[in-house]
Structure formats: structure tokens, C-alpha cells
N, C-alpha and C positions, 0 to 999 in steps of 0.2 A: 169588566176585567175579572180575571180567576183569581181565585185566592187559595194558598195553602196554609191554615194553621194547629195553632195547639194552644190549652189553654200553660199554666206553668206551666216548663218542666220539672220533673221528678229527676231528673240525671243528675248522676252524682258528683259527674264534672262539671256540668254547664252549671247545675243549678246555682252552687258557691259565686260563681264568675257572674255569670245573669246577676244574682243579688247585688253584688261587688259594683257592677256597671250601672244597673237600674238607680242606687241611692247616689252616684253622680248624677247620673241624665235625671233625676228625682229634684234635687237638690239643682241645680240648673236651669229646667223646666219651672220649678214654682218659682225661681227667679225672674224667670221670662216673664210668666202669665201675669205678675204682680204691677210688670211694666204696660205690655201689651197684650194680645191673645193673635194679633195677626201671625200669622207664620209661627208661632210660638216653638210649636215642632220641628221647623227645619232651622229656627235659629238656636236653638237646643243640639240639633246634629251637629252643625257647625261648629260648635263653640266646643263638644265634647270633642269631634277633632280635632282643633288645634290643642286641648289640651292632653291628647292623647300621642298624636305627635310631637308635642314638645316634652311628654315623659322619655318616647322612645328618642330623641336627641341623640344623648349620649352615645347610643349604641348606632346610631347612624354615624357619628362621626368617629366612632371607632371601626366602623365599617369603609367607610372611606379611606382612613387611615391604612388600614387595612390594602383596602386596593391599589391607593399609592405604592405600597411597597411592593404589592404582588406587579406592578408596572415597571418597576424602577429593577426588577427580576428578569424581565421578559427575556434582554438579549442573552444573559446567561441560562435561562429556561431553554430558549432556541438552541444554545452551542449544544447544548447535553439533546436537546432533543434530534438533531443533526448528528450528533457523534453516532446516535443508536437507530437512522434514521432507515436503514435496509436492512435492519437487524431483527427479525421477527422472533427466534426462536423466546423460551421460557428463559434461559440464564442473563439473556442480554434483555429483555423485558424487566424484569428482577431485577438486574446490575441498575437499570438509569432509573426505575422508580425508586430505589434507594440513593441513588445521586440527587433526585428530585427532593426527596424527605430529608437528606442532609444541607439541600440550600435552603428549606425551606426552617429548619430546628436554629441554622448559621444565621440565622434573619429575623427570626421569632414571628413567623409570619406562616400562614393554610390558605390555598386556595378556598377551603369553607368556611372561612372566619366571619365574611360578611353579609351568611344567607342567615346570621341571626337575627335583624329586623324584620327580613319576609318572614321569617318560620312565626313571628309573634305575629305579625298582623292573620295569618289566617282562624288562630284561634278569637282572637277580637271578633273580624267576622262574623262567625259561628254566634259567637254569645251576642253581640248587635241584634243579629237576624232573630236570635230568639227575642230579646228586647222588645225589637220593634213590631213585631206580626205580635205581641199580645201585648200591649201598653196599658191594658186595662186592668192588667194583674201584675204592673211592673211599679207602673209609675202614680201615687195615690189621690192625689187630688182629680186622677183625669179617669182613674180607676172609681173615684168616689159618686162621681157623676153617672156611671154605666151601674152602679151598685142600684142608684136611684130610679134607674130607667128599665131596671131589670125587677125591683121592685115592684114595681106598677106594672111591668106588661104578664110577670108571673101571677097577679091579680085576679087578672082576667079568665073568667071562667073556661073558655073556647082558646085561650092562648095557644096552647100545642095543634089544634087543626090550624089554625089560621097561620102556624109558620111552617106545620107538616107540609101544607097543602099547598102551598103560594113559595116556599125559599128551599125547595130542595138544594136547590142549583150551590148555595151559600152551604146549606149541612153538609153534602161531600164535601166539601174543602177541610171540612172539621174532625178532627180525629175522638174517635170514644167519646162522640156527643151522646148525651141525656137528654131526652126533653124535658124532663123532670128534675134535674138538678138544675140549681142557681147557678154554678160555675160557666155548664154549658149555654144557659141562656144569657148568661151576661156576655159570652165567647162569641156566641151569634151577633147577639146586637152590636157590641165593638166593631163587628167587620161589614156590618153592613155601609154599603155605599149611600150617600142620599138618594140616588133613585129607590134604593132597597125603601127607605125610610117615606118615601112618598107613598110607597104601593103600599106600607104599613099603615100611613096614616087612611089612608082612601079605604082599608078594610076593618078599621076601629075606629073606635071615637077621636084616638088621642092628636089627629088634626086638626081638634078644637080646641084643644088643653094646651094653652100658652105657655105654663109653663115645662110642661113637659116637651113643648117642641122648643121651646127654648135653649132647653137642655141638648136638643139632637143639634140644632144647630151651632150652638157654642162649641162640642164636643168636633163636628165637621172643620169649624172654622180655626179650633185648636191643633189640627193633626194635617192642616192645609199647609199647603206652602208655593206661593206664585202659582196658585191656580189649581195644584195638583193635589191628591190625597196620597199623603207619602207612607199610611198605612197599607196601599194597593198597590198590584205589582205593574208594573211600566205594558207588559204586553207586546203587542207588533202593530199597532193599529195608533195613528196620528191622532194626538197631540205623545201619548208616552212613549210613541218610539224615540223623541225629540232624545229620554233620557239616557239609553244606553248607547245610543252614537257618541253623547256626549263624553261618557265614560270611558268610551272604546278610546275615541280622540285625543283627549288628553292622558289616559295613559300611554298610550303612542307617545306622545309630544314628551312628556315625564323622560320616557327610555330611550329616548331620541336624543336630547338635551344630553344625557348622563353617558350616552354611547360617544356622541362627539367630542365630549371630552376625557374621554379616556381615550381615543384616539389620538387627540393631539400629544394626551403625555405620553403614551406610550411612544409615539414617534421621537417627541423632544428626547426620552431616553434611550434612544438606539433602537427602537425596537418596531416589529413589522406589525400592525395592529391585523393584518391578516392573519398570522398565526397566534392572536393572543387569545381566541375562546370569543373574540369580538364578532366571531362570523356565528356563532348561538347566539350569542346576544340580536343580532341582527332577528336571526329566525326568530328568535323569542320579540322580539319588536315587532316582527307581523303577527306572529298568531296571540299573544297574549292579550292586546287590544281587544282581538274578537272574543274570547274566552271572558273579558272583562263585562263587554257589551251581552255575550249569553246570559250571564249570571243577573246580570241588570233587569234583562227584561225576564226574568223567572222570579227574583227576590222583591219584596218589597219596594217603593222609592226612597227610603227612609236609605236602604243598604247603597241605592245610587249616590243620593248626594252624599253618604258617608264617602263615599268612594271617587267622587267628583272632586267634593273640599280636600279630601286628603291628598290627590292629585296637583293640585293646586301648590298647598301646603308644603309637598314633595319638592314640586321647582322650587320654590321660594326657598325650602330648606337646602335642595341641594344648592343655590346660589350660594347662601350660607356659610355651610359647609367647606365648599371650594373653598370660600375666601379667607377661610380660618387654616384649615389647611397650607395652602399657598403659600400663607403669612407664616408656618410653620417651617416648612420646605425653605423657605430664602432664608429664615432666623440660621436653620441646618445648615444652609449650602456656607454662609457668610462667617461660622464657627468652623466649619471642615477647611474654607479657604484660609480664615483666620490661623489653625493649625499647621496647615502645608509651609504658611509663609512661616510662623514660628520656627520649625523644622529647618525650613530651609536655613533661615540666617543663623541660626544655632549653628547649623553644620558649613557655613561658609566663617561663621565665626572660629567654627575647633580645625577647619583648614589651614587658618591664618594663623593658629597658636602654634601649627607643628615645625618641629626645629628638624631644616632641613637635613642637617648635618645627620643628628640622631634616629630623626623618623617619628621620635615621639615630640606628644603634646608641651608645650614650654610650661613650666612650674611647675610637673608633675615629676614623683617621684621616679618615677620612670626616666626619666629624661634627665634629671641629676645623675641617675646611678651610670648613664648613659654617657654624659658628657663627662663626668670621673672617670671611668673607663677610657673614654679615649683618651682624654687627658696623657692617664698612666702609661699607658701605652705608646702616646709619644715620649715620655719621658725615659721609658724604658729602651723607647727606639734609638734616644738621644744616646744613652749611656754606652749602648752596645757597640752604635758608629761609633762613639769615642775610644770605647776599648778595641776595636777593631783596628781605629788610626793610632793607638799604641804598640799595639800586636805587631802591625805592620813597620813602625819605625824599630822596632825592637827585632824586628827580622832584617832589616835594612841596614842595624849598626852592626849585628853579628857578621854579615854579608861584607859590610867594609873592613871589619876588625882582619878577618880572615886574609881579608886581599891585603893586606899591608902587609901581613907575617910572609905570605908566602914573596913578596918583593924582596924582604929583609931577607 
């Protein structure tokens, strides 16, 4: 297998973060070893990824949250994107991405609100990868071990020909090696594979010194996991192809799971999951598998099974998730229906109050000043008829008075 490493880095990003990760995986690892040494290192990867996925949690299921609402959008996304749908020019381009930004400020919701859990995991990555391709500068008890074995082989009078002449193949992989500095030769021997370490033994004495092969083996059997050295990289050649298939696969199945359910809700909410960005998602569900699988077998196995468990970890979390959600969404749906019905009998309630006579509400001021009014107004209608029906017999007697004179 080919190896790429470095001894620490000196960067002045990585380095802080390395340190920050290594005194977890530090702290972790002498945990493991005190119990067992089998697997030690890949139950150390493991265990740092679930705790490293249950930090990022929160910002998953605000990421979720997130897509809920960007789903529960879609069918008003589609009308604005229809309205402006054979409209090419610059002002009507303009006009609907500010119609887009006004539903979007009206909702408190960004289409990019939940590419904040990806954007973290790649920086993790990076500092893993540095982690893991130098363990022997990271991690101290397994560091202490290689200090020892470095000790003794810088001893040796002929050390530098016997690893010039016999491990080229291992120096290329090694950046700004020494053969004379301790760092570099402790860098060397970390990455050696056990066959490296046979051909060492067969060309020195120290295939007789028990306790120093002691040493090499414990150190093998530490950084093993099911068989494999997850300090070395997967390759293309069987049994380590086995790793990046696996990786490929399950993040497939990961974006798969998470594609079919935003399909259902985007349907549940009106909406066409063919125009919802689901048809990238889709292409990013074939090619990101493989781009998962590339990196597999160039990195470490240490960066696979990170990337294996946290796949894992992913489904389980996104079941999760969902269920938390969901349970949130019907709490909503059962308070907005809760609402509706208040509303409504309120408003079949102040139907019922209103006095059909007046128009307004019964017991409201309104509707006294209203029912006085009319009131007055029959009363005054009353009076007028009556002075009318006075007026009129008062025209009636002058009428008879008249006609009697003129008889007489």
C-alpha cells in the first residue's frame, strides 16, 4: 500500500484544531487501551464520531428545520417562478429574485441555511486526516512507544544505509525527511507496514530482541482494526477495496433515505419535488458516492471508517431528526387548527350579537346610540302624523264653516 505523510503540522490553522482533536482522540484512545488493545484504534474513531456528531446535533436539526420550511415554500416558490417563467430579460430576472428574498426574509428562512453542517464536516476531515496519518506525534502513549523504537534503531551505527538502501519506497511518501533527525525517523517507523518491519527485522538484529519486537507488535495490533491497518490507505487492490465501496454505498443509501423524504413532504405540501432542486440532489446522489469512494481509497482507513460510522450515525440521526420534527409540525398544525376554530366561533359568535334592526353589535355603544335614534325618530314620526291629522281636520272645519255661510 502507498502511503502520503507528514510529520506535525506547523499550519497555523490545522495545527490549533489537530491539537484540539488529538487531546479528544488522546483521551479516548488511553481509555480504550486500559480496557483492551484489540481494535483500540478503530474503536477510538468510532466513539469520536458519535461524539462528534452528537456535538454537531443541534445544527442538524436546525438544518432540517430549515428544509421543512424551505418545502412547505415550494408551491409559492413555483407560482413566482412561473409567473417569471419566459421572462429572460435583466429587469424580470431582478423583479422575481427579489420576490424570492421577500418570501424568503417573510419566513425567516435561506435556501443556504442548511449547508452549515456540510461546510463543518469538511474542515473535521482535513484535521482527522492530519490526526490520523501521524498518530505518533498526535496521540502520547502510542507516540511513546515509537519514541522508544526510534531510540534504539537511531543506535545503530549503519541505521541510515540500512533504511536508505532497503525503504526508499516508504521515504517518498515522506515530506522534508532527515535521516538524521529523531522526528524523521520516528515518521518513518510509525508508517511502516509489518512487512516493512520484517524486512527490518531480517536486516538487524532486532528480530531477536523480544522486547523490542514486542513493541512493533503491540504498536500493529493498536492501530488494527478487523484485520486492517487503518493507518494505511485502502488502495484498489482486495481485501482494501472492500473500504471505499463501503463508503461509497452507504453514503448513497444516507442521500437516498434523506432525498425520499423530502419528496414525500414536498408532495404532502403541494409541491412538484421535480422542480424543488431534488433533481441536483439526485445527480449529487450518483456522483458524490463515488467522489466519497475516491477519497477512501487515497486517505488513510482511519478517514474511511470515520466516514463509514458517521454514515451510519447520519441515518440513525436523520431517523431522529425526522421524528422530532414531525412531532413539531402536528404540535404547529394542531395550534394553527386550534386558532382557525377559535376565529371562527368568535366570529359566528359576534354574528349572532348583531342587532338586525341596527346593523350593529348588541350591548355596544354603537348600537344604543342606534337603537335611540331610531327610537327618536319614530317618535318624531309619530308627532308629525298627528300634527298632520290636526292640520288636516283644521282644513276640514274651515272647509265646512265656509259652506254653511255661504247656504245662509
Amino acid at each position: 500500500m502507498d502511503f502520503v505523510f507528514l510529520a506535525q503540522t506547523n499550519n497555523f490553522i490545522l495545527k490549533p484544531l489537530a491539537w484540539l482533536f488529538s487531546f479528544v482522540i488522546d483521551i479516548i484512545y488511553n481509555g480504550i487501551v486500559s480496557l483492551t488493545t484489540v481494535n483500540a484504534l478503530g474503536i477510538t474513531i468510532i466513539l469520536f464520531t458519535f461524539i462528534i456528531r452528537t456535538i454537531l446535533f443541534p445544527l442538524t436539526l436546525k438544518q432540517q428545520r430549515s428544509s421543512r420550511k424551505m418545502q412547505r415554500l415550494q408551491p409559492k416558490i413555483q407560482r413566482i417562478q412561473d409567473k417569471y417563467k419566459n421572462k429572460t430579460d435583466p429587469e424580470s430576472t431582478r423583479m422575481m429574485q427579489m420576490e424570492m428574498n421577500d418570501l424568503y426574509k417573510e419566513n425567516k428562512t435561506s435556501p443556504f441555511s442548511g449547508c452549515l453542517p456540510m461546510l463543518i464536516q469538511l474542515p473535521i476531515i482535513f484535521v482527522l486526516y492530519e490526526v490520523l496519518r501521524n498518530l505518533a506525534f498526535y496521540i502520547t502513549g502510542y507516540g511513546e512507544y515509537f519514541n522508544t523504537l526510534t531510540t534504539q534503531v537511531m543506535a545503530l551505527s549503519n541505521y541510515q544505509s540500512i533504511i536508505q538502501d532497503n525503504f526508499s519506497s516508504v521515504i517518498q511518501g515522506l515530506q522534508n525527511f532527515d535521516i538524521n533527525t529523531f522526528d524523521s525517523v520516528k515518521d518513518l517507523l510509525a508508517h511502516f507496514t509489518m512487512a516493512n518491519w520484517n524486512q527490518f527485522f531480517e536486516l538487524t538484529s532486532f528480530g531477536t530482541d523480544q522486547a523490542f519486537t514486542d513493541i512493533v507488535y503491540l504498536t500493529q495490533e493498536l492501530n488494527s482494526f478487523i484485520g486492517f491497518n487503518l493507518t494505511e490507505t485502502a488502495g484498489l487492490s482486495f481485501p482494501g477495496i472492500i473500504w471505499p465501496v463501503v463508503a461509497g454505498v452507504t453514503t448513497w443509501l444516507q442521500s437516498y433515505i434523506m432525498m425520499k423524504a423530502n419528496d414525500r413532504r414536498t408532495v404532502a405540501a403541494g409541491g412538484d419535488p421535480k422542480k424543488n432542486g431534488n433533481q441536483t440532489m439526485k445527480t449529487m446522489n450518483i456522483v458524490f458516492p463515488f467522489m466519497t469512494a475516491f477519497f477512501v481509497i487515497t486517505m488513510p482507513l482511519g478517514i474511511g471508517l470515520y466516514w463509514i460510522a458517521g454514515n451510519f450515525f447520519s441515518i440513525l440521526q436523520q431517523l431522529i431528526v425526522d421524528k422530532i420534527v414531525d412531532n413539531e409540525e402536528y404540535k404547529q398544525a394542531l395550534e394553527r387548527k386550534k386558532e382557525l376554530e377559535e376565529k371562527k366561533r368568535l366570529k359566528e359568535i359576534a354574528r349572532s350579537n348583531i342587532d338586525k334592526k341596527t346593523g350593529k353589535r348588541i350591548g355596544t355603544a354603537e348600537s344604543v346610540i342606534a337603537r335611540s335614534s331610531m327610537a327618536g325618530n319614530r317618535k318624531a314620526a309619530a308627532n308629525k302624523r298627528i300634527e298632520n291629522y290636526k292640520e288636516m281636520k283644521k282644513e276640514q272645519e274651515k272647509t265646512e264653516n265656509s259652506s254653511e255661510k255661504e247656504d245662509s
